[in-house]
KOLVONU-608937 format. One record per residue (C-alpha): x, y, z. Coordinates in Angstrom, 2 decimals, padded with zeros to 5 digits. Example, Ala and Ser with C-alpha at 12.3 -4.5 7.8 and 13.67 -1.06 7.14 Angstrom:
BEGIN
         u         v         w
    012.30   -004.50    007.80
    013.67   -001.06    007.14
This chain:
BEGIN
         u         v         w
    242.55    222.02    112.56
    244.57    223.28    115.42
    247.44    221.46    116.32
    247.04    219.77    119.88
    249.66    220.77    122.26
    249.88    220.79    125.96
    246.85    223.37    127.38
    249.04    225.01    129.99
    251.87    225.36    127.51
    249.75    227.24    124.60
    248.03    229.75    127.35
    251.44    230.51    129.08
    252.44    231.40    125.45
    249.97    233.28    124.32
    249.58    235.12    127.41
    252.94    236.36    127.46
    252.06    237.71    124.08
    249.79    239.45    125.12
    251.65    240.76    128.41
    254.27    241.87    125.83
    251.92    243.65    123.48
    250.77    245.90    126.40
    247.63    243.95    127.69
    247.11    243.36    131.61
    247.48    240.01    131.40
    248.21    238.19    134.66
    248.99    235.00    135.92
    245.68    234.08    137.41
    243.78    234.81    133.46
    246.60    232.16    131.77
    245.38    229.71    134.29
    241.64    230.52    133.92
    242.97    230.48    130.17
    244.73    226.81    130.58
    241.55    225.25    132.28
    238.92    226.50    129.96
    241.18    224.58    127.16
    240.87    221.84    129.02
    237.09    221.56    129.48
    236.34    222.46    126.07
    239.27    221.76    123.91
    239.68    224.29    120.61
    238.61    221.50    117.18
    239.22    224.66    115.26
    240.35    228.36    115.00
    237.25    230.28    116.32
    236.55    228.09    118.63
    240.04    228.96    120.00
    239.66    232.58    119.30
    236.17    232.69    121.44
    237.81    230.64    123.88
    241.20    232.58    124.14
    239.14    236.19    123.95
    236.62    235.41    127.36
    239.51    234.44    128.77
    241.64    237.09    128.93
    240.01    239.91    127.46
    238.35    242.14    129.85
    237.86    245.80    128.18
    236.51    246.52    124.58
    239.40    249.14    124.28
    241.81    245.50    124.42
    239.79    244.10    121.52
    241.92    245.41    118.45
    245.40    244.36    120.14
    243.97    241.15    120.81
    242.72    240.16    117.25
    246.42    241.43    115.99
    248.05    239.18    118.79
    245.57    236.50    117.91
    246.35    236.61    113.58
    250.17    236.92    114.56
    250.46    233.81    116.73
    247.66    231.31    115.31
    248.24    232.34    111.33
    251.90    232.05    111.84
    252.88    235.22    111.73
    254.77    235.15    115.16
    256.43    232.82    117.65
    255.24    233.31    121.22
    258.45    231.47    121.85
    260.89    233.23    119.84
    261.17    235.49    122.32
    263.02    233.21    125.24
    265.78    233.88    126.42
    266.89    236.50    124.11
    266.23    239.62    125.30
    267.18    241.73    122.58
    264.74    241.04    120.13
    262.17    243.55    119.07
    258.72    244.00    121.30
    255.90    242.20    119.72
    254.49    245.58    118.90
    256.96    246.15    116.23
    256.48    243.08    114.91
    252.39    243.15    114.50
    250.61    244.00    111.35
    248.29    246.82    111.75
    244.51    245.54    111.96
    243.68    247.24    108.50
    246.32    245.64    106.35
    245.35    241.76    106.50
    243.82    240.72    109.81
    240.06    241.88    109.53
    238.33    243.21    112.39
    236.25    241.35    114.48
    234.57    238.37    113.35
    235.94    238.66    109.10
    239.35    237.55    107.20
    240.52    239.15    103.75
    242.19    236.39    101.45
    244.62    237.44    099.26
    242.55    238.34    096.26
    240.99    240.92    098.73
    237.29    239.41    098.93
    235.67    239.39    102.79
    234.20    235.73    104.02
    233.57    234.59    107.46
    236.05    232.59    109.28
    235.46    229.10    109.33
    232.74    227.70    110.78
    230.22    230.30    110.83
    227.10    230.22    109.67
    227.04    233.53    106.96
    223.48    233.57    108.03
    223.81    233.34    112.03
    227.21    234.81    112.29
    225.86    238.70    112.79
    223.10    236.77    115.86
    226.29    235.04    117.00
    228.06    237.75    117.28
    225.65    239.80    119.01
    225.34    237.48    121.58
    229.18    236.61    122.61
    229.79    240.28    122.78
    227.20    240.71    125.02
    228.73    237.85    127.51
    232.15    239.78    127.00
    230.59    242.58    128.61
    228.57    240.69    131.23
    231.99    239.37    132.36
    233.73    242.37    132.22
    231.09    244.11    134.21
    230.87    241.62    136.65
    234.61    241.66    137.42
    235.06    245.44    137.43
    232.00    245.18    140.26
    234.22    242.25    142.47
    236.97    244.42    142.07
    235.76    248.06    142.40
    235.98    249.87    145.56
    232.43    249.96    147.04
    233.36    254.08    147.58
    233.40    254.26    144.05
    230.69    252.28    142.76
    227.50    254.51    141.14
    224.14    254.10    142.95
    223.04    251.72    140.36
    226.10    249.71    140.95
    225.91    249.90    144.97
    222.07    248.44    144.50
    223.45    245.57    142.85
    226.29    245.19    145.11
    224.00    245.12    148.06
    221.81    242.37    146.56
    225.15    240.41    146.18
    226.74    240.87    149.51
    223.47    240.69    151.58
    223.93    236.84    150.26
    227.09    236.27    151.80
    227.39    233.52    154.37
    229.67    234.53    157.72
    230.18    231.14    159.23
    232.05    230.87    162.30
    233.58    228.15    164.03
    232.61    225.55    166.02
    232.35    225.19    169.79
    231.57    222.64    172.00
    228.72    222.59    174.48
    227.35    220.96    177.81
    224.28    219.27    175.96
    225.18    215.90    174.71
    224.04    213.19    172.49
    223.70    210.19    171.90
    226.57    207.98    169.74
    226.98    205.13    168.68
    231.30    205.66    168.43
    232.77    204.87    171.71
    233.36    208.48    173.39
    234.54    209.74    176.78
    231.14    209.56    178.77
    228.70    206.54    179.09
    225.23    207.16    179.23
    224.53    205.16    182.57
    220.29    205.34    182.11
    220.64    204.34    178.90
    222.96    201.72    179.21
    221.11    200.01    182.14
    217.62    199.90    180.01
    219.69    198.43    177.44
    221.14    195.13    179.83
    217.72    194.41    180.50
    217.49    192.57    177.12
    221.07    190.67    177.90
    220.30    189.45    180.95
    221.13    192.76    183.38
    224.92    192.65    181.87
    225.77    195.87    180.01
    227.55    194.20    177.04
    226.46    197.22    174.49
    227.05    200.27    176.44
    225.93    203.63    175.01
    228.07    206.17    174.68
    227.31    210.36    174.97
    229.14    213.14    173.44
    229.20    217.00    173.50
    227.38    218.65    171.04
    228.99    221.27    168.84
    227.38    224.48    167.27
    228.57    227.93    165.81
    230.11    230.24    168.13
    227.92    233.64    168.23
    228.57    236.03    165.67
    228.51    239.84    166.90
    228.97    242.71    164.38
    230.08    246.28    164.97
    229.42    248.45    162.46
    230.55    252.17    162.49
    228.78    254.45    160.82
    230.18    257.84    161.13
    230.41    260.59    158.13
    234.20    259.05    157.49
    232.58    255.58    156.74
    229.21    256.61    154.61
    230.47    255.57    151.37
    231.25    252.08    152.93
    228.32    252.06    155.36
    225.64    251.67    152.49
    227.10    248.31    151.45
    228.02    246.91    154.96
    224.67    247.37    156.27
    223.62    245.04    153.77
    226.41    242.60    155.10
    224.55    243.20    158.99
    221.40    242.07    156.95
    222.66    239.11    155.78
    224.36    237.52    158.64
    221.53    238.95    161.16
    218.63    236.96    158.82
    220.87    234.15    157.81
    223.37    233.00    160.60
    221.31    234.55    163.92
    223.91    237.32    164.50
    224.09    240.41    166.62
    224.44    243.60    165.29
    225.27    247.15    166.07
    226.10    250.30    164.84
    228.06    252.92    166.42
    228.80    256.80    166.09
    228.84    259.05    168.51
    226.71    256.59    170.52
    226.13    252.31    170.40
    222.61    251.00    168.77
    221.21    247.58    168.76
    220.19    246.32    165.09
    219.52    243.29    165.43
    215.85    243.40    165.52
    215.26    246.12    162.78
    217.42    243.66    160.28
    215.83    240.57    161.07
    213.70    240.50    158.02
    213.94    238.96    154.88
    213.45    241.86    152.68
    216.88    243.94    152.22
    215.12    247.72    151.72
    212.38    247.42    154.80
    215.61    246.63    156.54
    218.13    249.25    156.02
    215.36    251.45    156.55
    214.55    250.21    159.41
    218.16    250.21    160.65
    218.17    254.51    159.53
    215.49    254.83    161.19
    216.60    253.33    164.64
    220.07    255.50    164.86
    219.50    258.76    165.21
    223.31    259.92    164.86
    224.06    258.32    161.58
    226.97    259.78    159.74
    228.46    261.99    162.66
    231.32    261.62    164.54
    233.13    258.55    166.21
    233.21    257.88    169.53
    234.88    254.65    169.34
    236.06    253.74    172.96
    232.06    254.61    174.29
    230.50    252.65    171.65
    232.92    249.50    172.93
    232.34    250.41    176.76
    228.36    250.59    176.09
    228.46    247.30    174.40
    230.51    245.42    176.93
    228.75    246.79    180.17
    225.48    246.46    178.40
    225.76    243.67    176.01
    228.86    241.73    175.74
    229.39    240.85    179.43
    225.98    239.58    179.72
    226.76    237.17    177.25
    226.67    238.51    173.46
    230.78    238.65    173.56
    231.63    235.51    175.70
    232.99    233.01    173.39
    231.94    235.31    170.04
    233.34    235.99    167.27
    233.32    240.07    166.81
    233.90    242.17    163.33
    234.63    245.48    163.98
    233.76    247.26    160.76
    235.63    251.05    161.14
    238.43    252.94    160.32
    239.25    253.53    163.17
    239.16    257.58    163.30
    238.27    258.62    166.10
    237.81    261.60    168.86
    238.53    258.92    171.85
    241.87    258.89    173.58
    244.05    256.09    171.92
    244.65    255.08    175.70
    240.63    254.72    176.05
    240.22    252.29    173.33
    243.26    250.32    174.27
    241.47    249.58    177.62
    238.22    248.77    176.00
    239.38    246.84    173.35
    241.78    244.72    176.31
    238.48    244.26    177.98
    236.51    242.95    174.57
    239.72    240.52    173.76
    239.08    238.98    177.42
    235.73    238.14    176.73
    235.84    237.43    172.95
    236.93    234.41    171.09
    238.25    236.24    168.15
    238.14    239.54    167.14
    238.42    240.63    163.47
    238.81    244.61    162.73
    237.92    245.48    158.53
    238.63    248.74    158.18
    238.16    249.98    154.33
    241.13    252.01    154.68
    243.86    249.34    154.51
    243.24    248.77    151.13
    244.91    252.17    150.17
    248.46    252.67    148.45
    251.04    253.58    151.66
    248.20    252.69    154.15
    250.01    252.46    157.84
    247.98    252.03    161.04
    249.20    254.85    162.64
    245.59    256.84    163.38
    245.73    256.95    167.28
    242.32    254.54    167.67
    243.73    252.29    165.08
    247.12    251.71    166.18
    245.61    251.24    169.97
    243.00    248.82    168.74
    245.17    246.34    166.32
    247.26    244.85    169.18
    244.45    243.28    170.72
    242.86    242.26    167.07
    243.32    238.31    165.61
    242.83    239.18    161.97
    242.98    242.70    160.46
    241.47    242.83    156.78
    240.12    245.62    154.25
    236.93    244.56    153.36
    236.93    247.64    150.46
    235.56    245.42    147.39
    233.15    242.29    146.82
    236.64    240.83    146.30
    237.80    241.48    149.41
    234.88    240.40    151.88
    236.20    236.96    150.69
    239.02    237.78    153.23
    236.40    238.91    155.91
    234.30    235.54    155.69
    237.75    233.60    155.66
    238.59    235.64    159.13
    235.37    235.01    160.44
    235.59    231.47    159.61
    239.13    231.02    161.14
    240.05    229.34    164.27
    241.58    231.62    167.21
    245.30    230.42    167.98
């Protein structure tokens, strides 16, 4: 039996074991680590060692360090806490047995007369099935986080159709705005609904003891998406597209794509099915994957579009990198005269996420003054960020 101690104690432990043995253990795993003790607590060794390994394993190379980390700790080999506060002892590494002296790989112990069982609790028949099957949901985890994670300009084609699928079901809500239609309530509010009230006195005797009250409706504010797709974006473009599909089918948006000229998506995605789509979309802009014109594409969506009413009170995402042939002066006057129409702009540019990324291209550094929320947008991870801005209200 496995001695009960405190959850969050045992996987801050054993987590910093690991950390010290070499294994990219983080924070964020312990915790996952710490709650999945506490929904299913451990009545025996495997079940800690299954627990403990989908945890906070998440590569097959990590596999063999883990089982030694695992025999050292829970056979009482080694002290998690023996390390505190003294920082001269030996790394763990010098202190592990190697995996072919006494701790068995993968699933089988040696005793000390040398003969091979099956750790306790499983079946000798079922324990190969068993087996089978908890690898495989080690690698469907470790897949699917190495897909959140992953940089959509890295991802195979196989992977990008499977990303698409996943962020074409991403909900972009925006906030909420009040209108001139009211309703009815039945809270007192700031506006009494004189017809109503009157019809209602007729039943007290022409005095208006229950007066009904009216109040302003609320509903999303309009959700317009710029999407540029010039050679510099393509390996991003494939996936965002799918995020135009989405929003355009799901939350009645308004979408464009831009290169070296503005076109109107909106109809071509409004369908439910994510392929006739995109095609759809390729088919309708001519100048996919040239250059960027990035102040014309704003000016030909504000004079045409956004001061006819698509931008008043919207919430635009600007999906670009901002590179750009335009004069940095021309998009600073374009973008001033989006952020007087717009309720909140949000710029993802895919760029960001890289290591010493400043916004110091000339369309970039004109456009972020004049942006509320400026995110990356680079992984499945990341859109997280993007719906979060989206969702946010202006200050």
């Amino acid at each position: 039996m496995i001695r009960m101690v405190q959850p969050a104690s045992l996987a801050a432990a054993f987590a910093d074991a690991l950390h010290n043995a070499g294994l990219p253990v983080n924070p964020e795993r312990a915790g996952r680590f710490a709650q999945a003790l506490m929904l299913a607590p451990p009545t025996n060794r495997e079940r800690l060692y299954w627990t403990a390994r989908v945890a906070l394993v998440s590569d097959r190379g990590q596999l063999e360090t883990f089982d030694a980390v695992f025999a050292a700790v829970f056979a009482g080999e080694l002290d998690p806490a023996d390390r505190r506060g003294d920082p001269g002892n030996p790394t763990i590494q010098a202190r592990l047995r190697p995996p072919s002296d006494d701790i068995a790989p993968m699933g089988r112990q040696q005793n000390v007369s040398g003969d091979t069982r099956l750790r306790p609790g499983v079946d000798s028949d079922r324990s190969g099935e068993n087996d089978r099957e908890r690898e495989s949901m080690l690698a469907i985890a470790g897949r699917e986080e190495r897909l959140g994670n992953t940089s959509f300009a890295e991802l195979t084609d196989d992977e990008v159709a499977q990303m698409r699928r996943l962020v074409g079901q991403i909900v972009l809500a925006t906030p909420l705005r009040r209108t001139r239609r009211t309703r009815t309530t039945h809270r007192r509010a700031e506006r009494i609904d004189v017809r109503r009230t009157l019809r209602r006195a007729y039943r007290t005797g022409g005095d208006p003891v229950h007066p009904v009250h009216r109040t302003r409706r609320h509903r999303p504010r309009r959700l317009v998406l710029l999407c540029d797709v010039s050679g510099s974006m393509e390996p991003y473009t494939r996936v965002f597209l799918s995020l135009l599909q989405g929003a355009v089918s799901g939350a009645s948006a308004e979408a464009f794509v831009f290169s070296t000229r503005l076109t109107r998506l909106t109809r071509a995605l409004a369908v439910h099915d994510p392929d006739q789509a995109l095609a759809r979309a390729a088919a309708a802009a001519p100048d996919w994957s040239g250059g960027t014109r990035l102040a014309d594409g704003l000016r030909s969506f504000i004079d045409n579009h956004g001061r006819r009413g698509l931008a008043r009170g919207a919430v635009v995402v600007i999906l670009s990198d901002g590179w750009a042939t335009d004069e940095p002066a021309d998009v600073a006057v374009q973008m001033a005269r989006l952020r007087r129409l717009a309720y909140r702009i949000v710029w993802v540019n895919p760029r960001k996420a890289a290591s010493g990324f400043a916004p110091t291209v000339g369309g970039m550094a004109a456009a972020l003054p004049h942006c509320d929320a400026f995110v990356s947008g680079h992984s499945y991870t990341a859109l997280t960020e993007v719906a979060a801005a989206v969702r946010a209200a202006s200050r």
